[in-house]
Backbone as numpy.savetxt, mean C-alpha at the origin, in Angstrom:
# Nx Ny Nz CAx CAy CAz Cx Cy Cz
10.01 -4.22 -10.07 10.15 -5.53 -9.45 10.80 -5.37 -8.07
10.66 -6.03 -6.88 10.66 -6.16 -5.86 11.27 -7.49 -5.54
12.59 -7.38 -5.15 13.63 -8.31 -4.88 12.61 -9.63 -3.97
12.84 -10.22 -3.87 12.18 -11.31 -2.87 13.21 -11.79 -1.57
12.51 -11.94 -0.73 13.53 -11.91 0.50 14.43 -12.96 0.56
15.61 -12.84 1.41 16.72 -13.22 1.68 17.65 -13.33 0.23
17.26 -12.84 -0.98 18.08 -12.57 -1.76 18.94 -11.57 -2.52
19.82 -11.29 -2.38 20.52 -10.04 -2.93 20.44 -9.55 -4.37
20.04 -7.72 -4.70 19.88 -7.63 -5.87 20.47 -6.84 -5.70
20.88 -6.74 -7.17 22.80 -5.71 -7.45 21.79 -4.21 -7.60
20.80 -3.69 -7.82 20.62 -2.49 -7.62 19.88 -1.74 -6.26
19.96 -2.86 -5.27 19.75 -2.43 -4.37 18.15 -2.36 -3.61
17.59 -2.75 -4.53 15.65 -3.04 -4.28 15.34 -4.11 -3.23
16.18 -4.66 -2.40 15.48 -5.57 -1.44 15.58 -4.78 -0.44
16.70 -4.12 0.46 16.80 -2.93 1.39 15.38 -1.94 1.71
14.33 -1.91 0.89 13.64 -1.17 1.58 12.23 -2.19 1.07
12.15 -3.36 0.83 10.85 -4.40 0.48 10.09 -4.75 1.88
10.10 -4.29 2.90 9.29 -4.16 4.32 8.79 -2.89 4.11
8.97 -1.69 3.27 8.12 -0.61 3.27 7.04 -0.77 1.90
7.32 -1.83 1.52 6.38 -1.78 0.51 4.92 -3.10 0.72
5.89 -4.02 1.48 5.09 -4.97 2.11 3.83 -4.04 3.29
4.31 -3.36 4.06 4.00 -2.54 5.07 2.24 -1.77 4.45
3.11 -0.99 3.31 1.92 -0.20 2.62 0.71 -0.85 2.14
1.52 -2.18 1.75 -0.10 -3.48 0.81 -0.98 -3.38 2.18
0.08 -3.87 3.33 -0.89 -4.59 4.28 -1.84 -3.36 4.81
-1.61 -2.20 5.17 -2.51 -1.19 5.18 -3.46 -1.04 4.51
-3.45 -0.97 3.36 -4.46 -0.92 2.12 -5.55 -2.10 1.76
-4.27 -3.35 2.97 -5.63 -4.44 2.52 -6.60 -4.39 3.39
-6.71 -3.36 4.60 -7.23 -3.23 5.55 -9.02 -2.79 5.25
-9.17 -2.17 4.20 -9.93 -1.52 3.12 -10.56 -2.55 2.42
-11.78 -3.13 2.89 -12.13 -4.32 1.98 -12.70 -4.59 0.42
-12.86 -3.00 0.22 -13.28 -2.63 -1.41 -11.80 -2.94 -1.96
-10.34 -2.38 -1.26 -9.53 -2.25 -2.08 -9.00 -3.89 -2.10
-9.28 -4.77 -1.33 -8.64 -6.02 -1.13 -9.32 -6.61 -2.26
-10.56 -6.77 -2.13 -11.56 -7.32 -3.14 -11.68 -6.62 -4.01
-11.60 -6.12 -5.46 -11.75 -5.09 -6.28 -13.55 -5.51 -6.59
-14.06 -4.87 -6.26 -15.81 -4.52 -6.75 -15.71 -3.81 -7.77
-14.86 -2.84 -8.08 -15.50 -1.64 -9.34 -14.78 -2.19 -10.61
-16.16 -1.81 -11.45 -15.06 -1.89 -12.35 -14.77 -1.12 -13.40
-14.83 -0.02 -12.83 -14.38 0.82 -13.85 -12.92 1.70 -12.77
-11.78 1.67 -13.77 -10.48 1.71 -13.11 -10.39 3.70 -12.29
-11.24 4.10 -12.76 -11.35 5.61 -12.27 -12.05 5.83 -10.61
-12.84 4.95 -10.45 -13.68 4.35 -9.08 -12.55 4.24 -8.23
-11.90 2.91 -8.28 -10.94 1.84 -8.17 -9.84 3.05 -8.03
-9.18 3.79 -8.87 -8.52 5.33 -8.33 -9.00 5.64 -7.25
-10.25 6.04 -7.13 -10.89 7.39 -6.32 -10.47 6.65 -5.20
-11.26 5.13 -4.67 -10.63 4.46 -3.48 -9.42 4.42 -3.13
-8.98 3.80 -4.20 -7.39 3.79 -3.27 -6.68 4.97 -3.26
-7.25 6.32 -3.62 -6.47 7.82 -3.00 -7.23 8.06 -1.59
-8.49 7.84 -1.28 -9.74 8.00 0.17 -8.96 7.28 1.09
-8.78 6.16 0.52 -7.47 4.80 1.84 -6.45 5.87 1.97
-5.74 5.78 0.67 -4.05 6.64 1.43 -4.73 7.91 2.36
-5.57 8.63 2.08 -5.55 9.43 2.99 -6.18 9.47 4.43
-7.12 8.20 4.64 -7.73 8.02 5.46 -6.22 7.40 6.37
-5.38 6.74 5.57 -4.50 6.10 6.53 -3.32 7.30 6.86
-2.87 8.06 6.07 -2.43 9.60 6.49 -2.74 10.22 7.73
-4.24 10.22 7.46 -4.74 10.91 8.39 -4.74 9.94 9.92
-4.82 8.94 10.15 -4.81 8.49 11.36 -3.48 8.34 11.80
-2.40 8.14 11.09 -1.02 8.34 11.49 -0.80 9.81 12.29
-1.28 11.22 11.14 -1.22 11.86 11.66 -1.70 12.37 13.33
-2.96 11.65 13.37 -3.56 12.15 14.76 -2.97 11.11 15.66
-2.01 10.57 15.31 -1.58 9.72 16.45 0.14 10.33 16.52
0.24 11.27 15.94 1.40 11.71 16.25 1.71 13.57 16.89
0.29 13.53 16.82 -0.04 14.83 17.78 -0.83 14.66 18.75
């Protein structure tokens, strides 16, 4: 669970809820992964590991 903003949680989970917000919005960038089409959950895997790395990879070439 993911604290909701402007409220304080005693173990500390709202402090980093902009890196998790951050990651959705990347991923929703991906219109298979926004919209789920597959349906079989192994597909639906395969995509959303091709995104993380497609988005890896353009971070990376923008930092060399």
């Amino acid at each position: 669970m993911i604290a909701r903003r402007g409220v304080a949680h005693g173990s500390g989970l709202g402090k980093v809820r902009w890196v998790v917000a951050r990651a959705f919005a990347w991923l929703h960038q991906f219109k298979r992964l926004r919209i789920r089409y597959e349906r079989r959950a192994d597909l639906h895997q395969g995509l959303l590991e091709l995104a993380c790395s497609v988005i890896c990879l353009r971070r990376l070439s923008r930092a060399f």
